[in-house]
matplotlib code that plots the C-alpha trace (Angstrom):
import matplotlib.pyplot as plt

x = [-148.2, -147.2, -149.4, -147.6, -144.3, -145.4, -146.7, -143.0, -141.2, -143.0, -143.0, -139.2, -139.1, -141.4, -138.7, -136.3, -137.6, -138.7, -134.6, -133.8, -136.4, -135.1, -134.1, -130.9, -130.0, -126.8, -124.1, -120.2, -118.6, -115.0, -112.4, -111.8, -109.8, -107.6, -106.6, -108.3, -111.4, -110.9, -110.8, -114.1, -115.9, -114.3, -114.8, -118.3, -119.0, -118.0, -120.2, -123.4, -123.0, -122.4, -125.0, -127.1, -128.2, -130.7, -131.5, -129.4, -129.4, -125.5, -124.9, -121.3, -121.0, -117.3, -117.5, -114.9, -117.9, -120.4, -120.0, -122.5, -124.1, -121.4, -121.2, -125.5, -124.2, -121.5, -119.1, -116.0, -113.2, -113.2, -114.1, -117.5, -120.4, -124.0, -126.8, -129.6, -132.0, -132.9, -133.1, -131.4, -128.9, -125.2, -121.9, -118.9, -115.2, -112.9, -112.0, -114.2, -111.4, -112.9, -116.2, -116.9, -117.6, -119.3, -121.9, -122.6, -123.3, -125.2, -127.6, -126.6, -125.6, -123.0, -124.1, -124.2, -121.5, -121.4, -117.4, -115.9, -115.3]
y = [249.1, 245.8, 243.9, 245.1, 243.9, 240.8, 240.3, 241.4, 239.1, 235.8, 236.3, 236.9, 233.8, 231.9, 233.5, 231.9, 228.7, 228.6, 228.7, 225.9, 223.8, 224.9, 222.3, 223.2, 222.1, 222.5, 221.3, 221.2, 220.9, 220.2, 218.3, 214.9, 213.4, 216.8, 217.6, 220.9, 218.7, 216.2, 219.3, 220.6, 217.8, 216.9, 220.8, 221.2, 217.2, 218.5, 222.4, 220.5, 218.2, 220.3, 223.4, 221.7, 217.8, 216.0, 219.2, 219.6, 217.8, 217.3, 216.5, 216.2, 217.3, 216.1, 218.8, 216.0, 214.0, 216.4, 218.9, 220.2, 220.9, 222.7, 224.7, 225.3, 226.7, 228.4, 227.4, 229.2, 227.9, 224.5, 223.7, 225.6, 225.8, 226.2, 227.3, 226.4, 226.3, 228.3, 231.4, 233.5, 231.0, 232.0, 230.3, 230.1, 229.3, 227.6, 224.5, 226.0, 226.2, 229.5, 228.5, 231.7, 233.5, 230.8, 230.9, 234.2, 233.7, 230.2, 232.7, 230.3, 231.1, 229.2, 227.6, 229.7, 227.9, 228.7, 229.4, 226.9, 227.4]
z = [173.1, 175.0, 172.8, 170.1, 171.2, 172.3, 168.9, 167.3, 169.4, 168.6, 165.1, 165.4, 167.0, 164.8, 161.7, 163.7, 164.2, 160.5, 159.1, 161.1, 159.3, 156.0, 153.6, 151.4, 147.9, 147.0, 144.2, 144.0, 140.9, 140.6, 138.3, 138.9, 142.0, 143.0, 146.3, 146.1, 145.2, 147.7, 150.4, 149.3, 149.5, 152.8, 154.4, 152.7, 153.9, 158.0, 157.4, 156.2, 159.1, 161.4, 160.3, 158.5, 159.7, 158.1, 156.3, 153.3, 149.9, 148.2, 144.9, 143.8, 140.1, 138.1, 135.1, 133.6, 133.4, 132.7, 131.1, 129.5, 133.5, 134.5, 130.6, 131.5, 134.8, 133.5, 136.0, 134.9, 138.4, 140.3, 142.9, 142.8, 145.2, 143.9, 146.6, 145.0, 147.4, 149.4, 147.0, 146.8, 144.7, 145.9, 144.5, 146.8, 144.7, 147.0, 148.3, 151.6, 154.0, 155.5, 156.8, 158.7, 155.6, 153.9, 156.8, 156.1, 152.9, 153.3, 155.9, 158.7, 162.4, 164.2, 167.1, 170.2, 172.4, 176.1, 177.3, 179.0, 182.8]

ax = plt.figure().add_subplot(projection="3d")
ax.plot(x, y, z, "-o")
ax.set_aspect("equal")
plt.show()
């Protein structure tokens, strides 16, 4: 029966290990210059830095400019968030302000952060 857990607990691990290797595609679409724009990029900019370094591909979509994309997509609310990879594809709509539950539903984990003192 130890063997069994021993065997549970390092393919947890390995699952672990495995998500922060994942590589995530993702696309924001918003209209033009706006400030609500210019905070999405900004917020989604600092999350993919943060959570997601050297690990994330960002493409910035203006349906001003394209819009037959965001019509295929049927983005129906700027600014927009597309997860397309990894599946399961998620959209967010927001300028991203609330990252906790944009974590969730990235399936990250915030850091584990020892308290101070």
């Amino acid at each position: 029966m130890e063997k069994d857990a021993e065997d549970t607990t390092y393919r947890y691990e390995q699952a672990l290990r495995g998500t922060e290797k994942q590589r995530y595609v993702l696309r924001l679409y918003v209209t033009g210059f706006t400030p609500s724009s210019a905070r999405a990029i900004s917020n989604l900019k600092a999350l993919c830095e943060e959570h997601l370094k050297g690990r994330f591909e960002l493409e910035v979509v203006d349906i001003f400019q394209r819009p037959a994309l965001a019509k295929g997509e049927q983005i129906v609310a700027t600014p927009t968030l597309v997860k397309l990879l990894p599946v399961p594809m998620q959209r967010f709509i927001g300028d991203l302000s609330a990252v906790g539950g944009k974590l969730f539903g990235l399936d990250l984990r915030p850091r584990y952060r020892r308290p101070l003192g």
